[in-house]
Structures are given as structure tokens and as C-alpha cells.
LUMVOMAR-340397 format. One record per residue (C-alpha): x, y, z; residue number from 1. Coordinates in Angstrom, 3 decimals. Each point is the difference from the previous one (the first is absolute). Layout:
BEGIN
@c1=X	c2=Y	c3=Z	pos=NUM
...
//
This chain:
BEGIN
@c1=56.625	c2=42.155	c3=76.933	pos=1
@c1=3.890	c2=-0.229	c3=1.057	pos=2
@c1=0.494	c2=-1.143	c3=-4.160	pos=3
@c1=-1.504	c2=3.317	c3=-0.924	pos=4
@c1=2.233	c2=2.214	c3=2.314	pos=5
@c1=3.125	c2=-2.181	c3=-1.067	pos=6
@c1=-1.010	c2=0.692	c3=-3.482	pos=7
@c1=-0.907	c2=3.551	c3=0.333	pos=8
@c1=3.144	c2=1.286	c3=2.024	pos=9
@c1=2.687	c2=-0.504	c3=-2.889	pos=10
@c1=-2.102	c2=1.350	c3=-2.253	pos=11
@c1=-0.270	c2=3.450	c3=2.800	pos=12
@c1=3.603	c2=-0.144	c3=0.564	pos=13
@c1=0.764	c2=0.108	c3=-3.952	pos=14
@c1=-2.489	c2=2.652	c3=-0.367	pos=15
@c1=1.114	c2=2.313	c3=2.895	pos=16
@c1=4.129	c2=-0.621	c3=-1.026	pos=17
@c1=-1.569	c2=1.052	c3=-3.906	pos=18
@c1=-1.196	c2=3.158	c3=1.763	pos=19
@c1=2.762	c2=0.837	c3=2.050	pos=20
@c1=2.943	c2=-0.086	c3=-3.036	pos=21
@c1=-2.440	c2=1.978	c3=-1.953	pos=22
@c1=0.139	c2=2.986	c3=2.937	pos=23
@c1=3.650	c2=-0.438	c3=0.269	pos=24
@c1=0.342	c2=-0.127	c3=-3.712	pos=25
@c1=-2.069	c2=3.466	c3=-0.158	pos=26
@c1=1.854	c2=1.361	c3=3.007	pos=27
@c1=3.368	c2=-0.905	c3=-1.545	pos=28
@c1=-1.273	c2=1.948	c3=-3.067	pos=29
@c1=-1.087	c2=3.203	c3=1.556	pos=30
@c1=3.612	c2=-0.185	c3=1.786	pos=31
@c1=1.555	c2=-0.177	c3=-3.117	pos=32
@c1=-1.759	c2=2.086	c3=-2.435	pos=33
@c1=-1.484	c2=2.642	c3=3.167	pos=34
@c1=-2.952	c2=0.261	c3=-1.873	pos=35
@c1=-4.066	c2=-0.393	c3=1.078	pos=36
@c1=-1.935	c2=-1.926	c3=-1.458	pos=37
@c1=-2.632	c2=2.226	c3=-2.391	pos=38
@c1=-3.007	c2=-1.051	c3=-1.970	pos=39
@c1=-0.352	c2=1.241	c3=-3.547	pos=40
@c1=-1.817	c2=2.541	c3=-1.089	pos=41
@c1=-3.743	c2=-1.349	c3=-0.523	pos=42
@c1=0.905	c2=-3.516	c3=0.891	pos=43
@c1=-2.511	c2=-1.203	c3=2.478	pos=44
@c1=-2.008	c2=2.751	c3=0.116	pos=45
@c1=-1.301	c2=-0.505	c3=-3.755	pos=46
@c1=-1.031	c2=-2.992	c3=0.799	pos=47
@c1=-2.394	c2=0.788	c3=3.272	pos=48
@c1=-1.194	c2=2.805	c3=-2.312	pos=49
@c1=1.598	c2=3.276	c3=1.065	pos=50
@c1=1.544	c2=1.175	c3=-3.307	pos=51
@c1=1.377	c2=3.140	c3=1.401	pos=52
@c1=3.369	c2=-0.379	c3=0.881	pos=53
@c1=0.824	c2=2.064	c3=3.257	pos=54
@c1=3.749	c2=0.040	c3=-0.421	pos=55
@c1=0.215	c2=0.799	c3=-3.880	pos=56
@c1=-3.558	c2=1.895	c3=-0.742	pos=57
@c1=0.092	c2=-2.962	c3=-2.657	pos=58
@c1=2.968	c2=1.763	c3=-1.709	pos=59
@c1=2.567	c2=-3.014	c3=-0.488	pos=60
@c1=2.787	c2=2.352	c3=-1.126	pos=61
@c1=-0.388	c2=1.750	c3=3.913	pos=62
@c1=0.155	c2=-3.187	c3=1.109	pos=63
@c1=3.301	c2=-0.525	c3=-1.709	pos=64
@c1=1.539	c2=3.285	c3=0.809	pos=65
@c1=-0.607	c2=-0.188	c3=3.914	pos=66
@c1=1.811	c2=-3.298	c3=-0.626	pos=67
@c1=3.055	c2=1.819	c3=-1.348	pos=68
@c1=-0.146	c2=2.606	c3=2.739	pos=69
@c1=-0.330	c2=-2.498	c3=2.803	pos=70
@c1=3.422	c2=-1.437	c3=-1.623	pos=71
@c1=2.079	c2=3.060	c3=-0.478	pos=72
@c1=-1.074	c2=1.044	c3=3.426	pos=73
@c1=1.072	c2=-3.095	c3=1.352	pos=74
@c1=3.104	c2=-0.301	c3=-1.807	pos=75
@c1=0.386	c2=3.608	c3=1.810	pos=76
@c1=-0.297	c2=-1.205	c3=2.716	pos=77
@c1=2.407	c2=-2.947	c3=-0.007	pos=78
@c1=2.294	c2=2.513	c3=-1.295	pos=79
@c1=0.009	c2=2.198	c3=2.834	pos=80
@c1=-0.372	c2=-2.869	c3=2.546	pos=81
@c1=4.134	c2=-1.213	c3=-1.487	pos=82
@c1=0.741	c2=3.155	c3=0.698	pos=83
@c1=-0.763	c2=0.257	c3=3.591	pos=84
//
């Protein structure tokens, strides 16, 4: 019993140290970059079987644009934030 726990607790501590540079990693990215995370359009949800998209309709190219929008908004925005 006590050679299990000695070999099992390593192996946790290497696991949970794995987990925690990965959510520093992603913090440290969203920092940087200020942007969410976003799933793609379709992605997951083609493969439980919804094929309607509800962000895009299934149109890719509206996809696409509200990409560009989001960017020129928040390029806008960063603009007007130096300003201040």
C-alpha cells in the first residue's frame, strides 16, 4: 500500500504542475493578444450532429466578415483608449 502512494504522488505532482503552466501559458496569452478564446464555425457541433451553425447560418464568408469587424472595432478601440 505505502509503495503505491509513493509511486502514485510524483506521477500527481507532474500531472497537476503540467496543468498549471498550461493555465498560465493560456492566461499569459489572453494578456498578450486580449483575445477569447472562440470555436470555429461548425467545429464541434458537426460532429454531435447539429449542422446548423448558429453564429454563421452556415455562411463561412459571415463568419469571416464578423471576424474583420470584431478587429477594426477593436483596433478602434485601442485607438481611442491611447488617446485618453
Amino acid at each position: 500500500m505505502n509503495t503505491m502512494i509513493q509511486q502514485f504522488l510524483p506521477m500527481f505532482f507532474v500531472t497537476l504542475v503540467v496543468f498549471a503552466l498550461f493555465f498560465l501559458f493560456m492566461g499569459i496569452g489572453y494578456l498578450v493578444k486580449k483575445k477569447p478564446l472562440k470555436g470555429s464555425c461548425g467545429g464541434v457541433a458537426t460532429l454531435m450532429g447539429d449542422e446548423y451553425c448558429q453564429f454563421c447560418g452556415n455562411d463561412p464568408n459571415k463568419c469571416e466578415s464578423q471576424i474583420a469587424n470584431a478587429a477594426k472595432v477593436s483596433k478602434k478601440a485601442a485607438s481611442l483608449a491611447k488617446k485618453a
